[in-house]
N, CA, C and O atoms as a CHARMM CRD file, in Angstrom:
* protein
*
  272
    1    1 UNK  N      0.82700  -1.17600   0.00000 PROA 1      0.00000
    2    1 UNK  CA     0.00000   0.00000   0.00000 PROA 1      0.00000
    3    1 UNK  C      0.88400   1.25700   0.00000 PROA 1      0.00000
    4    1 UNK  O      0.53100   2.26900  -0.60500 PROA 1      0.00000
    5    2 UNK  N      2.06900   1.17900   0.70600 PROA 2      0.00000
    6    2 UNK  CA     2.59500   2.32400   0.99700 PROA 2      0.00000
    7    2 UNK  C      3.55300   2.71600  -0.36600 PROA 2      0.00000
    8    2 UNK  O      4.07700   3.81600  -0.19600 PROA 2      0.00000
    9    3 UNK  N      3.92200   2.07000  -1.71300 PROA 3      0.00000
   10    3 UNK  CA     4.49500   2.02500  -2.73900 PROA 3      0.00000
   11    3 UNK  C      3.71300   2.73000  -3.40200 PROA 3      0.00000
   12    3 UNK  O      4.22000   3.68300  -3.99200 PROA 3      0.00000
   13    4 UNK  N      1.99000   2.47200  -3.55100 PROA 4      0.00000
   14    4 UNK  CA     0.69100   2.81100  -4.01500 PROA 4      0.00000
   15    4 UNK  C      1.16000   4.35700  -3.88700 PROA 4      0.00000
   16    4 UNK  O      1.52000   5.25700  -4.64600 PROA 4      0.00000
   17    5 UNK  N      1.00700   4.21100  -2.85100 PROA 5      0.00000
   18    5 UNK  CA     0.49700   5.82100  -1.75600 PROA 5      0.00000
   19    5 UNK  C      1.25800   7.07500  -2.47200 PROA 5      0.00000
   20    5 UNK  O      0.80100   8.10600  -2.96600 PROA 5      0.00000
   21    6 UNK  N      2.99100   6.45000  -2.30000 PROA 6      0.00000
   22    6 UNK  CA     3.86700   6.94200  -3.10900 PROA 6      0.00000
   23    6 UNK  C      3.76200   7.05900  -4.28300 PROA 6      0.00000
   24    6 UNK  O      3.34300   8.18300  -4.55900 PROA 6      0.00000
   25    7 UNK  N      3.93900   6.43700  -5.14900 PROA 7      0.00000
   26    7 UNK  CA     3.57600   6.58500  -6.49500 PROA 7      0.00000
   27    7 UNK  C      2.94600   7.36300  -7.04100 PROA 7      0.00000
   28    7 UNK  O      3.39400   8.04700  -7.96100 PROA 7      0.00000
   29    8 UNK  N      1.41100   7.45900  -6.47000 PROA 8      0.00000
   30    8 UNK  CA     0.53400   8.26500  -6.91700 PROA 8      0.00000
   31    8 UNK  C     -0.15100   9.28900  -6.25900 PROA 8      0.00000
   32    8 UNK  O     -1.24700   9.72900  -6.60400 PROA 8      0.00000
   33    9 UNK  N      0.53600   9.67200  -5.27100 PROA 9      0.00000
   34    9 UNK  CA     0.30900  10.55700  -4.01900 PROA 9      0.00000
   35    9 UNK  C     -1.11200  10.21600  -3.52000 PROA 9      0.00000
   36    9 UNK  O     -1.96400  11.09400  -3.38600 PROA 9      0.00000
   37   10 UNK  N     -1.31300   9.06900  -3.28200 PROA 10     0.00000
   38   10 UNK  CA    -2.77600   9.00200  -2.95200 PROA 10     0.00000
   39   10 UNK  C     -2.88800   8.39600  -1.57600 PROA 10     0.00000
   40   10 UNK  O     -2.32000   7.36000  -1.23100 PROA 10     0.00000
   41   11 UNK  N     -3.82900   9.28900  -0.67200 PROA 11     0.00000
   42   11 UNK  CA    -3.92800   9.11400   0.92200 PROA 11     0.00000
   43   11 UNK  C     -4.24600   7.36800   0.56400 PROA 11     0.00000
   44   11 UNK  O     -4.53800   6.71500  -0.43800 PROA 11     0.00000
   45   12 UNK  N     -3.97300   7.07000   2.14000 PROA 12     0.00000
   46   12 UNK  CA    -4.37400   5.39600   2.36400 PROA 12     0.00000
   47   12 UNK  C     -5.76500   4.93100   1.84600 PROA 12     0.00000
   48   12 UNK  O     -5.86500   4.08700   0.95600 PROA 12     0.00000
   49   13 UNK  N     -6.82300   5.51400   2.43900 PROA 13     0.00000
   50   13 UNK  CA    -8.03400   5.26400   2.12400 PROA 13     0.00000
   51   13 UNK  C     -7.95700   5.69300   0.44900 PROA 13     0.00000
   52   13 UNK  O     -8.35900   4.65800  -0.08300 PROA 13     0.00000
   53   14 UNK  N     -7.72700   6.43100  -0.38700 PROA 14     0.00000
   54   14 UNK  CA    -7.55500   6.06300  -2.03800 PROA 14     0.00000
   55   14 UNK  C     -6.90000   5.23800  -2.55000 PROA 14     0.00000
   56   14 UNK  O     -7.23900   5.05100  -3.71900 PROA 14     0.00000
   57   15 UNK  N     -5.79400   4.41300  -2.09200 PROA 15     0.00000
   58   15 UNK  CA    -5.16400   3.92100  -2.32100 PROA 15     0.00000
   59   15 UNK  C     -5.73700   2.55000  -2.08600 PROA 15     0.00000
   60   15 UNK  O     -5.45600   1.92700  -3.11000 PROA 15     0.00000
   61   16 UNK  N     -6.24000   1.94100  -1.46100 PROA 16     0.00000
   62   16 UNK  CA    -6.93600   0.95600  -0.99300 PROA 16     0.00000
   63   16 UNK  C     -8.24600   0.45600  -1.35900 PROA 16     0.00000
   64   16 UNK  O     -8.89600  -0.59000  -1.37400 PROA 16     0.00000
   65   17 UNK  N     -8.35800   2.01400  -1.72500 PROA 17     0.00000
   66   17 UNK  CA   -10.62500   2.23500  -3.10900 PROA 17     0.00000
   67   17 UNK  C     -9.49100   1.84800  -4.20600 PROA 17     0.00000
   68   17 UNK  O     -9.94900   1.08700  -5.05800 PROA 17     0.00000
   69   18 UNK  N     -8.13800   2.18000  -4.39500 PROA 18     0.00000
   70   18 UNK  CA    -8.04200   1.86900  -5.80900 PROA 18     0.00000
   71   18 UNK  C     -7.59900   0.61900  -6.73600 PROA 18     0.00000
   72   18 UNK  O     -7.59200   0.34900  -7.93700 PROA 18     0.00000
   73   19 UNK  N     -7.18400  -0.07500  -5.35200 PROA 19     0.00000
   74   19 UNK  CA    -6.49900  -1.41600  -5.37600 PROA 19     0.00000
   75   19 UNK  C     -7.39500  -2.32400  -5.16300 PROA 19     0.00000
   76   19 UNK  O     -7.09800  -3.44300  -5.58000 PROA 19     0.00000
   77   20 UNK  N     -8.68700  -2.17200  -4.49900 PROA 20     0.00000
   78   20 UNK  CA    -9.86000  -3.00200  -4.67500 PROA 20     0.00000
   79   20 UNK  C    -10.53500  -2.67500  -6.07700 PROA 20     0.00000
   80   20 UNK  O    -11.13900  -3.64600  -6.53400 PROA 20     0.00000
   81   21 UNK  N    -10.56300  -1.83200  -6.65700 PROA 21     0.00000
   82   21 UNK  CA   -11.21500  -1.54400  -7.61100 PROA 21     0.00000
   83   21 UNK  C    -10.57900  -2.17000  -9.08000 PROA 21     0.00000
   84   21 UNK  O    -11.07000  -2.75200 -10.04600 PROA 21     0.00000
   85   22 UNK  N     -9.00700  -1.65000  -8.63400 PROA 22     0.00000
   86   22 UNK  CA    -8.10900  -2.60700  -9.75200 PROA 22     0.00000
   87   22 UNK  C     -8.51600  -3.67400  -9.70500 PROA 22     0.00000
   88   22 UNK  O     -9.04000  -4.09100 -10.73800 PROA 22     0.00000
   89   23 UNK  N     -8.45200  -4.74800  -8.29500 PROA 23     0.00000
   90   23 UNK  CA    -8.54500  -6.33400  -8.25600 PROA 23     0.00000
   91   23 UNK  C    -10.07400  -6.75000  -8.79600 PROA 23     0.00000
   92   23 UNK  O    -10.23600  -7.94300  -9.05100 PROA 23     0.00000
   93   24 UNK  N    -11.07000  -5.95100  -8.96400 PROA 24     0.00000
   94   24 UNK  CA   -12.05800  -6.27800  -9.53900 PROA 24     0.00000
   95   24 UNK  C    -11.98900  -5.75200 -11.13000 PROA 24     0.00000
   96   24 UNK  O    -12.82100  -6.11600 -11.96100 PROA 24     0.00000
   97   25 UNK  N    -11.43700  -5.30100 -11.28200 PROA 25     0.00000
   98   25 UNK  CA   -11.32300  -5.27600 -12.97500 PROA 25     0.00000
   99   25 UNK  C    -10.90700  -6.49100 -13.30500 PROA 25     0.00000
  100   25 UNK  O    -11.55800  -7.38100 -13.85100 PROA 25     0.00000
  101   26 UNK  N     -9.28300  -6.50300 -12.79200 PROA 26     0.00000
  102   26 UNK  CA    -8.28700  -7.41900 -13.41400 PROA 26     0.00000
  103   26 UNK  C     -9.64900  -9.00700 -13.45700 PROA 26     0.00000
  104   26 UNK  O     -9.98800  -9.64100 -14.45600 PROA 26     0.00000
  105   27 UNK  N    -10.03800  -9.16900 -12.26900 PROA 27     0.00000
  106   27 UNK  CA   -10.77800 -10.58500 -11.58700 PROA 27     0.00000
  107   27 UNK  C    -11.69500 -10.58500 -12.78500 PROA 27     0.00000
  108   27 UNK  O    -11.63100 -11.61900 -13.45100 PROA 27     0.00000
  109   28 UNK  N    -12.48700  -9.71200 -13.18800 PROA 28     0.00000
  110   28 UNK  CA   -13.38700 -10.01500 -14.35000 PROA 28     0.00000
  111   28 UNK  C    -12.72600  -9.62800 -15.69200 PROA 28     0.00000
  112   28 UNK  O    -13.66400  -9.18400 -16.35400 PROA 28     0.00000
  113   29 UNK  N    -11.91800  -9.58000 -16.23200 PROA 29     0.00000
  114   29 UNK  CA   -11.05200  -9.12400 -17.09000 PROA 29     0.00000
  115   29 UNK  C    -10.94100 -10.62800 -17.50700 PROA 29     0.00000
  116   29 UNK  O    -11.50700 -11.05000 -18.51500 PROA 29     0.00000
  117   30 UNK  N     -9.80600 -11.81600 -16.26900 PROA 30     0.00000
  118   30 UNK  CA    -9.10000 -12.20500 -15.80200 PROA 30     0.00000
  119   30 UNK  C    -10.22200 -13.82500 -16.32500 PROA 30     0.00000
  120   30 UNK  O     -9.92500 -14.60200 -17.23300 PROA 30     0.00000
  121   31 UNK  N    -11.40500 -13.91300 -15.46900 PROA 31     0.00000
  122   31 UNK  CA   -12.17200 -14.52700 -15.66200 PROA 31     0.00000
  123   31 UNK  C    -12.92200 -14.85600 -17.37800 PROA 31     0.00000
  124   31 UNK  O    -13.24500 -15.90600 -17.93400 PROA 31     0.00000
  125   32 UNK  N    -12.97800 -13.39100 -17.81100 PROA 32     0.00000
  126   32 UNK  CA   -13.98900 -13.74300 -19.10100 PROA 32     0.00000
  127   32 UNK  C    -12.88200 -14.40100 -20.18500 PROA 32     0.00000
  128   32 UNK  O    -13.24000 -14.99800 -21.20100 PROA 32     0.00000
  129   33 UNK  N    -11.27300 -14.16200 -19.74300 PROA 33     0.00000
  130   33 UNK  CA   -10.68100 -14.52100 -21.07500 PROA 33     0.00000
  131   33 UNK  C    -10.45800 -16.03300 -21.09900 PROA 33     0.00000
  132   33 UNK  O    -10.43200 -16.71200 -22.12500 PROA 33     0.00000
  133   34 UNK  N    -10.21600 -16.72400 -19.16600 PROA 34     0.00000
  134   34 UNK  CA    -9.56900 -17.72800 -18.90100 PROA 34     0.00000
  135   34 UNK  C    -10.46800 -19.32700 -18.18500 PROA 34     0.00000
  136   34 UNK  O    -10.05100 -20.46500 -17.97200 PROA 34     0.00000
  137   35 UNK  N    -11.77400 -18.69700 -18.00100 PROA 35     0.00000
  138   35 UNK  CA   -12.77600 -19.23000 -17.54500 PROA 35     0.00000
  139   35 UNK  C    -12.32600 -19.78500 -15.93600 PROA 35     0.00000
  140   35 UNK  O    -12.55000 -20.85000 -15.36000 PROA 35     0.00000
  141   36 UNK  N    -11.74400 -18.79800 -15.60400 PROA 36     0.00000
  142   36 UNK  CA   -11.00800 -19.12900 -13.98200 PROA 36     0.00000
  143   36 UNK  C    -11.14800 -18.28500 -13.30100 PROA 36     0.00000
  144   36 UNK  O    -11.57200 -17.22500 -13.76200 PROA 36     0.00000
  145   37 UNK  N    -10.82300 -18.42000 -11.81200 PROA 37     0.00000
  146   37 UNK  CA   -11.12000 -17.62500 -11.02800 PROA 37     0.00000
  147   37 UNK  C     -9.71200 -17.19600 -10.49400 PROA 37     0.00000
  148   37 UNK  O     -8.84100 -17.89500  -9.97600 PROA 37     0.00000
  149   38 UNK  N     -9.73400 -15.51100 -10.83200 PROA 38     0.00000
  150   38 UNK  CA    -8.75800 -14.80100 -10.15600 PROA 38     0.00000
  151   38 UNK  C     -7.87300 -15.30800  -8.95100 PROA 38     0.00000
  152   38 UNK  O     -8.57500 -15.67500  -8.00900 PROA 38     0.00000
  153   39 UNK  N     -7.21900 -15.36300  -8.84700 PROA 39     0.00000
  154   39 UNK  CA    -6.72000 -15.89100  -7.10900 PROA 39     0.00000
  155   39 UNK  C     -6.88700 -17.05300  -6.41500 PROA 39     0.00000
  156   39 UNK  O     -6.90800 -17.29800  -5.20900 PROA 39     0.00000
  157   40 UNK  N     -7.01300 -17.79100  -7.49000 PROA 40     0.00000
  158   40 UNK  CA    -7.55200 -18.93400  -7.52400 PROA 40     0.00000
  159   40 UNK  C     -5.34200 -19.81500  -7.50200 PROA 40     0.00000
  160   40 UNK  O     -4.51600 -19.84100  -8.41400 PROA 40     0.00000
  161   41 UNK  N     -5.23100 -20.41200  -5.82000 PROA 41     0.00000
  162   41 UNK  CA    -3.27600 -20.66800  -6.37200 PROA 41     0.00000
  163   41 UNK  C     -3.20700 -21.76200  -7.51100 PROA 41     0.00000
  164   41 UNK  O     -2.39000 -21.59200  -8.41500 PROA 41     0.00000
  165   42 UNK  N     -4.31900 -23.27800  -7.51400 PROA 42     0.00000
  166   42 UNK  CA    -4.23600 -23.77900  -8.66800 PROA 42     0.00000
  167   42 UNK  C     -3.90000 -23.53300  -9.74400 PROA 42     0.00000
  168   42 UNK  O     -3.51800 -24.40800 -10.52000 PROA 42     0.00000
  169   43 UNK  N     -3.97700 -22.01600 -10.10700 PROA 43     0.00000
  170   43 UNK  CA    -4.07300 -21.38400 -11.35200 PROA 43     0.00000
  171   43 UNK  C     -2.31500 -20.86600 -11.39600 PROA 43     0.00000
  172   43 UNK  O     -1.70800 -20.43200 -12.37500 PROA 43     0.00000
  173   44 UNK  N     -1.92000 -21.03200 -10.33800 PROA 44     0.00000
  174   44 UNK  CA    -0.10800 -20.25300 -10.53100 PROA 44     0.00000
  175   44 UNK  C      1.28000 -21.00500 -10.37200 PROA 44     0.00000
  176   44 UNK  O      1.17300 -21.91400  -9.54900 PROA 44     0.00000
  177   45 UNK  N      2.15600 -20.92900 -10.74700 PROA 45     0.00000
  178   45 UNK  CA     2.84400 -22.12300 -10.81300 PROA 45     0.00000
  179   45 UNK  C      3.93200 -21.28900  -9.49700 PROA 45     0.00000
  180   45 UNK  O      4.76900 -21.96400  -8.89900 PROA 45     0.00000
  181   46 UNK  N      3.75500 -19.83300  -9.21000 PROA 46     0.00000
  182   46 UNK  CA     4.51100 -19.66600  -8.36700 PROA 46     0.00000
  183   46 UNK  C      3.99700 -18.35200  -7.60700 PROA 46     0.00000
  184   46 UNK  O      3.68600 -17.52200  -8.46100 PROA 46     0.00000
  185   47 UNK  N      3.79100 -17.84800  -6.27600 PROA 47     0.00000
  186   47 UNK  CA     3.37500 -17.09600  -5.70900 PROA 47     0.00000
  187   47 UNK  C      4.09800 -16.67300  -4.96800 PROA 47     0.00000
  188   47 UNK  O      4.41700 -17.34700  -3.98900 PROA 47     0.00000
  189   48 UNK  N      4.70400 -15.17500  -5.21100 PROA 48     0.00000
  190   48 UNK  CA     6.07000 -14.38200  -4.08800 PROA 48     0.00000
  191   48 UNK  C      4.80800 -13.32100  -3.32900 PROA 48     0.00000
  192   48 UNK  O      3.90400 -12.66000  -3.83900 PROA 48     0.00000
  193   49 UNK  N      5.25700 -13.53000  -1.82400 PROA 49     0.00000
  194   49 UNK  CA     4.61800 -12.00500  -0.88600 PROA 49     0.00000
  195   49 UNK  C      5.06800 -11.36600  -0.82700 PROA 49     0.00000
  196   49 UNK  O      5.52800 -11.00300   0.25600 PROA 49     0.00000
  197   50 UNK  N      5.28300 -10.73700  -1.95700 PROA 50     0.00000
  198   50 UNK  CA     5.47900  -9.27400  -1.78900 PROA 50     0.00000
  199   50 UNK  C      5.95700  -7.69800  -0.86500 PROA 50     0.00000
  200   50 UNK  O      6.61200  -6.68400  -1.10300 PROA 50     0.00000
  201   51 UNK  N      5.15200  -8.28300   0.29200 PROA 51     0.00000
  202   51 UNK  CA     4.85000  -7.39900   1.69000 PROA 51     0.00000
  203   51 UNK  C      6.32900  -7.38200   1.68500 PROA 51     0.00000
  204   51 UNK  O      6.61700  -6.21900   1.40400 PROA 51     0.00000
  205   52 UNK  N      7.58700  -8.16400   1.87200 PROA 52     0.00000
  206   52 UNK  CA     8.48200  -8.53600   2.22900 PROA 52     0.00000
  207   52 UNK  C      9.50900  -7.22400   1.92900 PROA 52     0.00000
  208   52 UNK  O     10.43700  -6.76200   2.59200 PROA 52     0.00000
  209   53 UNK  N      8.85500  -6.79000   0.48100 PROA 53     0.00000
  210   53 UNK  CA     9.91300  -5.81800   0.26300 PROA 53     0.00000
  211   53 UNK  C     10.38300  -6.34300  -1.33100 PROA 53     0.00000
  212   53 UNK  O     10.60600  -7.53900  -1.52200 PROA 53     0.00000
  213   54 UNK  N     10.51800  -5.25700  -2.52900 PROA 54     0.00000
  214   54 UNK  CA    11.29300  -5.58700  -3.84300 PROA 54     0.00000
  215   54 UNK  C     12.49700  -6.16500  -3.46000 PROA 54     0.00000
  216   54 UNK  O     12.78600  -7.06300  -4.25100 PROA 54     0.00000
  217   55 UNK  N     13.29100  -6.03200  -2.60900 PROA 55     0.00000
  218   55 UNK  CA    14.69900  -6.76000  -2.79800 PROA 55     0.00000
  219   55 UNK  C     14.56000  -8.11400  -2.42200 PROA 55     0.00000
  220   55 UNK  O     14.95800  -9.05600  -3.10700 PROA 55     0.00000
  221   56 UNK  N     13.82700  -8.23100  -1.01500 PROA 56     0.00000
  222   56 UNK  CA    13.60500  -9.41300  -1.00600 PROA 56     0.00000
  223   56 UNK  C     12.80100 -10.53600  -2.09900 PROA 56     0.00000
  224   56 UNK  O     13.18300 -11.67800  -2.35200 PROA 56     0.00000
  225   57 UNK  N     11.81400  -9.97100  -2.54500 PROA 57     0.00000
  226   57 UNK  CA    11.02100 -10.49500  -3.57600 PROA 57     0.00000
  227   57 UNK  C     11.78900 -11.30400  -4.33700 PROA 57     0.00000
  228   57 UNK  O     11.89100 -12.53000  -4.37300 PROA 57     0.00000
  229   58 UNK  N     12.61600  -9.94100  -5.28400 PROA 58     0.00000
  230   58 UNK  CA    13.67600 -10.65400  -5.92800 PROA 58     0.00000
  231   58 UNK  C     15.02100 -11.51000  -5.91100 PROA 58     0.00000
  232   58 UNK  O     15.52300 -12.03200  -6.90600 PROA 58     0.00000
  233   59 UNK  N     15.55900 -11.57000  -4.50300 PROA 59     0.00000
  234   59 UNK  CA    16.61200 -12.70500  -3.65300 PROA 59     0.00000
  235   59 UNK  C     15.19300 -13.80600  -3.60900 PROA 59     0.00000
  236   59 UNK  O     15.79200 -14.83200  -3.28700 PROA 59     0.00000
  237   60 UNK  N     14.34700 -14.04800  -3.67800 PROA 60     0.00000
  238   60 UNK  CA    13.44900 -15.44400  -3.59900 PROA 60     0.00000
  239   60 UNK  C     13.49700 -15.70300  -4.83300 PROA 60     0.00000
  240   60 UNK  O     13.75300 -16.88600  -5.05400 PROA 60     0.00000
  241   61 UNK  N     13.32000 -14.93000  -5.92300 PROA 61     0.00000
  242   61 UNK  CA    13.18300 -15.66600  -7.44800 PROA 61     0.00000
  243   61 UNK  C     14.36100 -15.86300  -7.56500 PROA 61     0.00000
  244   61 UNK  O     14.55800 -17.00600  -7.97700 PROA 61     0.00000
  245   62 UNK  N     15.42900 -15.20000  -7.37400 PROA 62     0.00000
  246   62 UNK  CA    17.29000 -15.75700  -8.12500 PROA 62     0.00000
  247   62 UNK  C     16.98400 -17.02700  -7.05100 PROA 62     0.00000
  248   62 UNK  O     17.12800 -18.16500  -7.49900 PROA 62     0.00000
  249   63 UNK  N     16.65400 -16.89500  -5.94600 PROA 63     0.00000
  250   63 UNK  CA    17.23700 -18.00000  -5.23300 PROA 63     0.00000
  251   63 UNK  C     16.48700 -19.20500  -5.75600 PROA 63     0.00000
  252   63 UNK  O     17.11000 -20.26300  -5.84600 PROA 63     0.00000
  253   64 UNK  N     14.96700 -19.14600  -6.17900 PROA 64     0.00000
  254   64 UNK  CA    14.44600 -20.13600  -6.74700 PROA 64     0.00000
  255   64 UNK  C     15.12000 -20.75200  -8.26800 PROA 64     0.00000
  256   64 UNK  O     15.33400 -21.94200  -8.50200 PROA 64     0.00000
  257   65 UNK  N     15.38600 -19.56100  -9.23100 PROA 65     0.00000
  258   65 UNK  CA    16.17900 -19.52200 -10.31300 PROA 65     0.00000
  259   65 UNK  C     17.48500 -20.89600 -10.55100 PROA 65     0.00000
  260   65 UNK  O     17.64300 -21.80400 -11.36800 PROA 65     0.00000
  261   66 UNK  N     18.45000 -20.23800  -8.95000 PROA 66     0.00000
  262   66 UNK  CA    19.42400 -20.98800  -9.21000 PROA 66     0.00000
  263   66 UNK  C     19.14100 -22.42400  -8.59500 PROA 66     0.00000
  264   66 UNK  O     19.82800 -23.39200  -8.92000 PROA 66     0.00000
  265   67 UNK  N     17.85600 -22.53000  -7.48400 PROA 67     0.00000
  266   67 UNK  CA    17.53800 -23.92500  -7.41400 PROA 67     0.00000
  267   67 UNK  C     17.54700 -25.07200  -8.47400 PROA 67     0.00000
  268   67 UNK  O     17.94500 -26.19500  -8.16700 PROA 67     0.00000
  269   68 UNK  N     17.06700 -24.74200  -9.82900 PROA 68     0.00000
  270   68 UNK  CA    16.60700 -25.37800 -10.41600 PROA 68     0.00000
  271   68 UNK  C     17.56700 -26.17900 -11.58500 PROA 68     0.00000
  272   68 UNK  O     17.05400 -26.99100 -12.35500 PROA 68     0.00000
């Protein structure tokens, strides 16, 4: 949220109308092309949390990367 906030100078409460509002686009966007449900993990072959921070994010994918 707080990347949001930044980005687009938008108080918490806009930022949060706008990120629910995104996740319902994308979800029916998402749905009519794929006949699936958004957020659905079946549907992903890999899921990073984010919350953690971009650097970390990305030390989990190299680290998954060089797992393989």
């Amino acid at each position: 949220m707080k990347q949001i906030m930044k980005a687009y100078g938008d108080s918490e409460h806009k930022a949060q109308k706008n990120v629910k509002q995104r996740t319902a686009s994308r979800s029916s966007y998402y749905r009519s092309i794929t006949r699936k449900e958004w957020g659905d993990v079946h549907n992903y072959d890999i899921v990073i949390d984010s919350s953690a921070g971009v650097e970390k994010s990305v030390d989990m994918i190299m680290n998954m990367i060089a797992d393989k």
